[in-house]
C-alpha positions as CSV (number, residue, x, y, z in Angstrom):
1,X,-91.3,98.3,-16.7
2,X,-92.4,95.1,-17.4
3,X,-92.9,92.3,-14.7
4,X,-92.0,89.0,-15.7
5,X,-94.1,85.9,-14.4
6,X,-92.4,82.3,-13.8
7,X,-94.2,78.6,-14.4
8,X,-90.8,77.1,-13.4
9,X,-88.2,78.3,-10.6
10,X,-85.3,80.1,-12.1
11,X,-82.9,77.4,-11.0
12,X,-84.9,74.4,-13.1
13,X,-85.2,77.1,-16.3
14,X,-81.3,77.6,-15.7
15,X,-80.4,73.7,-15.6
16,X,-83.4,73.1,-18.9
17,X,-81.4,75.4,-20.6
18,X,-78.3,74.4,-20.1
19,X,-79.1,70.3,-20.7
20,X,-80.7,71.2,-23.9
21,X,-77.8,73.5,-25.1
22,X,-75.5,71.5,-27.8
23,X,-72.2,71.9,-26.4
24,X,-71.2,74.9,-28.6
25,X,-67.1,73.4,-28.4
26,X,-68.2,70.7,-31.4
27,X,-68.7,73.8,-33.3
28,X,-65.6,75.7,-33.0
29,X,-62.1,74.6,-31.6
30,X,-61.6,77.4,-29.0
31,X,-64.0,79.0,-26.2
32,X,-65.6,82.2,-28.0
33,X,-66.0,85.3,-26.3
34,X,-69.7,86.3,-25.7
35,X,-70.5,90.0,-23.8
36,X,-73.5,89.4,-21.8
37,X,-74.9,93.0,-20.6
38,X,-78.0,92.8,-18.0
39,X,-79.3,95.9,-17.8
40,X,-80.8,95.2,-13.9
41,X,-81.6,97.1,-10.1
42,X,-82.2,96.3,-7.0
43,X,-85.2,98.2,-6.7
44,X,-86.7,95.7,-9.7
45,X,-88.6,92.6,-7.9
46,X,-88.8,91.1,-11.2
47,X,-84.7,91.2,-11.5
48,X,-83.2,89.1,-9.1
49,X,-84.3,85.6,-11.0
50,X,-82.2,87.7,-13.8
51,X,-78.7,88.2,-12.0
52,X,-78.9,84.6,-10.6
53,X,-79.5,83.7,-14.3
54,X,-76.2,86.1,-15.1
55,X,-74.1,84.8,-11.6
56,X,-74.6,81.4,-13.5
57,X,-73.1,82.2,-16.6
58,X,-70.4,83.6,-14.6
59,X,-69.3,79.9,-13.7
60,X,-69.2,79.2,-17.4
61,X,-71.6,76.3,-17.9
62,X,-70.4,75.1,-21.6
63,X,-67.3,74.7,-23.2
64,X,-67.6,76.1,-26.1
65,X,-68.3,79.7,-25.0
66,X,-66.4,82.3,-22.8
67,X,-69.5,84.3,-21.2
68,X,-68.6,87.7,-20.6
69,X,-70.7,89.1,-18.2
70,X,-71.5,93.0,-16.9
71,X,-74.1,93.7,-14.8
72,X,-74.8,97.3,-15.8
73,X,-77.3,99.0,-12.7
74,X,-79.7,101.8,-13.7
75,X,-80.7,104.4,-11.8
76,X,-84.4,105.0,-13.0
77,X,-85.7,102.6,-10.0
78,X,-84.2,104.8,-7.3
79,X,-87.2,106.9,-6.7
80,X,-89.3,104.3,-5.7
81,X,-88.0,104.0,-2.0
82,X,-84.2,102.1,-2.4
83,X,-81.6,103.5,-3.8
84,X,-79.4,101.1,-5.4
85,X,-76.2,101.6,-4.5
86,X,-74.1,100.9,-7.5
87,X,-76.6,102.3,-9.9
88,X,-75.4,105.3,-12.1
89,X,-76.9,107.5,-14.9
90,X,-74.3,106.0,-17.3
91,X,-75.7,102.9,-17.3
92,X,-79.3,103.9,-18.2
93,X,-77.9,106.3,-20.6
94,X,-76.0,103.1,-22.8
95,X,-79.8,101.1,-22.4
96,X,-81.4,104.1,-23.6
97,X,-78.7,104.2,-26.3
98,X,-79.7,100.3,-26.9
99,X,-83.6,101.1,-27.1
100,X,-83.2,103.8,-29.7
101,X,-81.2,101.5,-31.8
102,X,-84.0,98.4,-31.0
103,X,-86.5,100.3,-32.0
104,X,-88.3,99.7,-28.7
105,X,-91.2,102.0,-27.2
106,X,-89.4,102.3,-23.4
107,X,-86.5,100.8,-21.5
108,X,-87.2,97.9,-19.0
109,X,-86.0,95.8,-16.4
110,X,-84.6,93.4,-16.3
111,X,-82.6,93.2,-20.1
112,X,-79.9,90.9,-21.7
113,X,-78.1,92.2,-24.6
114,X,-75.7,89.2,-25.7
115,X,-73.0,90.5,-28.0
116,X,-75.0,93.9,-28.3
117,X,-77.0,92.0,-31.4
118,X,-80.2,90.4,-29.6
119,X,-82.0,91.5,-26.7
120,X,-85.2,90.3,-24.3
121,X,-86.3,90.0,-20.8
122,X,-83.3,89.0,-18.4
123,X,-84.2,85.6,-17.1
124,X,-86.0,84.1,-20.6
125,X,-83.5,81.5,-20.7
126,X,-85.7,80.6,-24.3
127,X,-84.2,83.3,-25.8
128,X,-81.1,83.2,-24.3
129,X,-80.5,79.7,-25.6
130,X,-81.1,81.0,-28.9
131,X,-78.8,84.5,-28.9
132,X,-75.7,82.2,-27.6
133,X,-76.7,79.7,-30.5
134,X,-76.1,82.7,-33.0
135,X,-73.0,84.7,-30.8
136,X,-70.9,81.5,-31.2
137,X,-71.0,81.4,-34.5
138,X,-70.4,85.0,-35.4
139,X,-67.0,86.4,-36.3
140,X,-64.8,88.2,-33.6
141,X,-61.5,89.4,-33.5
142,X,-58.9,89.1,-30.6
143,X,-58.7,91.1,-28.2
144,X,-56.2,90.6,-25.2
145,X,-55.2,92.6,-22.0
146,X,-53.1,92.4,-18.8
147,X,-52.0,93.8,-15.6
148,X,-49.4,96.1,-15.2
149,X,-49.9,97.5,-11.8
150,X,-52.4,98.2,-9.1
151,X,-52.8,99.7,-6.0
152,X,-56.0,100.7,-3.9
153,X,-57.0,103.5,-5.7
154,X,-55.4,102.9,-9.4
155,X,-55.3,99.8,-11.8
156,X,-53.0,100.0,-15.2
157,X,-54.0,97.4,-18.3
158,X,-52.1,96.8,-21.3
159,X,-54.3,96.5,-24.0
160,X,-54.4,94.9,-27.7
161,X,-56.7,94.1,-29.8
162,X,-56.5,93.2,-33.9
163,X,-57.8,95.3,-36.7
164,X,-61.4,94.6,-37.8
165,X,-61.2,91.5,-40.0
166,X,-62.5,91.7,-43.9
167,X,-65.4,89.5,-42.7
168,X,-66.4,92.3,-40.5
169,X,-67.8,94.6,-42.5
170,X,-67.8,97.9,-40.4
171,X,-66.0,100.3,-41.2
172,X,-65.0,101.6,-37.3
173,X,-65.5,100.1,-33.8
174,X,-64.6,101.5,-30.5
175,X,-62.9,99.6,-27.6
176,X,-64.4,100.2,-24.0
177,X,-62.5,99.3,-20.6
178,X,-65.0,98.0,-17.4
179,X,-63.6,97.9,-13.7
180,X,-66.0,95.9,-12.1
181,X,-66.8,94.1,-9.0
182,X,-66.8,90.2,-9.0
183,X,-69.0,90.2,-6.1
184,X,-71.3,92.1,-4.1
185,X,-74.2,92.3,-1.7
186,X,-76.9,94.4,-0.4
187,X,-79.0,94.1,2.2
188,X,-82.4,95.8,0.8
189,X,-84.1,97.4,3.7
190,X,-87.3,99.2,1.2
191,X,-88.8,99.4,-2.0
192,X,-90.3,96.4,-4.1
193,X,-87.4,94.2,-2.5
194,X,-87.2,95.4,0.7
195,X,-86.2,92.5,3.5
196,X,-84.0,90.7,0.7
197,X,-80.8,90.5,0.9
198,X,-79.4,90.6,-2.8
199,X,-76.3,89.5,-4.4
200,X,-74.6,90.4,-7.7
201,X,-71.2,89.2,-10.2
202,X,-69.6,91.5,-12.3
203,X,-71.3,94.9,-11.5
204,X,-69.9,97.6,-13.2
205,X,-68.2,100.6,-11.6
206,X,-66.8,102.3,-14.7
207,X,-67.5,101.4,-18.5
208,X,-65.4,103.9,-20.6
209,X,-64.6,104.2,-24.1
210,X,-60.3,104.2,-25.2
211,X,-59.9,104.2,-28.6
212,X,-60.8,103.2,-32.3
213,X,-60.4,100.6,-34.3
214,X,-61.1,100.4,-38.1
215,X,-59.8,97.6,-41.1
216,X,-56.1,99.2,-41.0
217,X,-55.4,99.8,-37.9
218,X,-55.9,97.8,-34.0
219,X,-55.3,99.2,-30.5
220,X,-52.6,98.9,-28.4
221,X,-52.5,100.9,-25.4
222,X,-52.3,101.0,-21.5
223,X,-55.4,101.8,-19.8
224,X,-54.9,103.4,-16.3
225,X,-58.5,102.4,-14.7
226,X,-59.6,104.5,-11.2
227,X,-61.2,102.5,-8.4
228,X,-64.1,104.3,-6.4
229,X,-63.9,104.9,-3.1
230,X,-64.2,101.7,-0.9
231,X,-63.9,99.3,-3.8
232,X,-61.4,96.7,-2.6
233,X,-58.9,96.1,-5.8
234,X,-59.0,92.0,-4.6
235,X,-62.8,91.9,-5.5
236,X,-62.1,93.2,-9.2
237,X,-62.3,92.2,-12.8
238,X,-61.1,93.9,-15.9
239,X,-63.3,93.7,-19.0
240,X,-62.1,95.1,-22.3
241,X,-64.3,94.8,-25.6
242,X,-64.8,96.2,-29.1
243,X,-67.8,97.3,-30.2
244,X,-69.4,98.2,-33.7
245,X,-69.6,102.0,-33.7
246,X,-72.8,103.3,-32.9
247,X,-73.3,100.7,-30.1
248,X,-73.6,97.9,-32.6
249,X,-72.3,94.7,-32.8
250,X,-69.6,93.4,-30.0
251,X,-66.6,92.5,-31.9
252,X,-64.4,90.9,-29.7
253,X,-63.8,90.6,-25.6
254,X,-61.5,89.6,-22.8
255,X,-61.5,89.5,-19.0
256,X,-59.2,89.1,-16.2
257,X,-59.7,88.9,-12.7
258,X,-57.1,91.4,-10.7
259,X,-56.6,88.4,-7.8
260,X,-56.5,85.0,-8.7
């Protein structure tokens, strides 16, 4: 892992970052979808500064961009005296997928991947500034969804989404369907945060793949999603997105919150 050391509190780093940010709506006439993944735990001191940084993109702080956020909770920390309750192998699994294709050494906590093109630390609001600079520029394709029906345990999306666009030049993506929750807390009780009480947006409860795209042909598909057990269906978001095959680029996105 590697620790992370602050000159400034998170919440001055946040509001630098944001005051210094051109607002991204003079360079494009509609809100682009950007897919924010923190790869994060609550058994990582270093990570809470990182999910406040993501609970503030959450509130969409500029006009120009639609952030997209998933806060994706590993499970390597759990050995260290706190297990995290909504971490899962399948989230370490997709970072480990993201290393190999980074090219880096080891996995860490806490990580930002913004549109599954740029990575670094969680809460270096530097780099962050600079990965949403490039995001909003790059092409994407639309992508929509919307509710069906839901009930406590069950939660059916219709979903669409274009064909790749000429100016995307691969040749095959893959759409992916997140239930997750749009808040939740933890009170930590041991390991490096123990005596915190923690808090979290958009952590993931499922992340699964349904379907393909390629140059000839979208998607277009309802997507029956399963809640877990004790998940209440009024503290839920739906996130759909495309993604370069191989776990490349993020093509496109789209959210909706079950409960307005």
């Amino acid at each position: 892992m590697k620790p992370l050391l602050f000159c400034l509190s998170v919440a001055l780093a946040i509001g630098a970052l944001f005051a210094k940010t051109p607002d991204m709506g003079q360079a494009t006439s509609a809100r682009v979808p950007i897919l924010v993944e923190l790869f994060t735990s609550e058994g990582c001191s270093s990570c809470p500064p990182a999910d406040r940084f993501l609970e503030r993109l959450d509130q969409q702080p500029t006009s120009g961009a639609e952030f997209i956020v998933l806060s994706e909770h590993v499970d390597y920390w759990n050995h260290i005296g706190w297990k995290d309750p909504y971490s899962s192998h399948v989230y370490s699994e997709r970072q480990d997928a993201y290393a190999n294709r980074f090219g880096l050494d080891s996995v860490y906590t806490p990580q930002m991947i913004v549109d599954g093109s740029t990575e670094f630390t969680g809460s270096d609001t530097t780099q962050a500034q600079k990965a949403f600079s490039q995001a909003v520029t790059s092409p994407k394709i639309p992508v929509h969804l919307s509710l069906i029906s839901g009930d406590s345990f069950q939660i059916h999306v219709h979903v669409t989404a274009d064909p790749l666009s000429p100016a995307i030049p691969a040749r095959e993506a893959e759409a992916y369907a997140v239930l997750a929750l749009n808040h939740a807390e933890s009170h930590v009780s041991a390991g490096e945060n123990g005596g915190r009480t923690l808090t979290h947006v958009a952590v993931v409860r499922s992340l699964i793949s349904v379907g393909k795209l390629t140059h000839d042909n979208g998607f277009d598909q309802n997507v029956p999603l399963k809640l877990r057990p004790g998940d209440d269906p009024r503290n839920v978001r739906v996130i759909v997105f495309v993604q370069q095959a191989g776990q490349g680029r993020v093509l496109g996105a789209a959210e909706q919150s079950i409960v307005h």
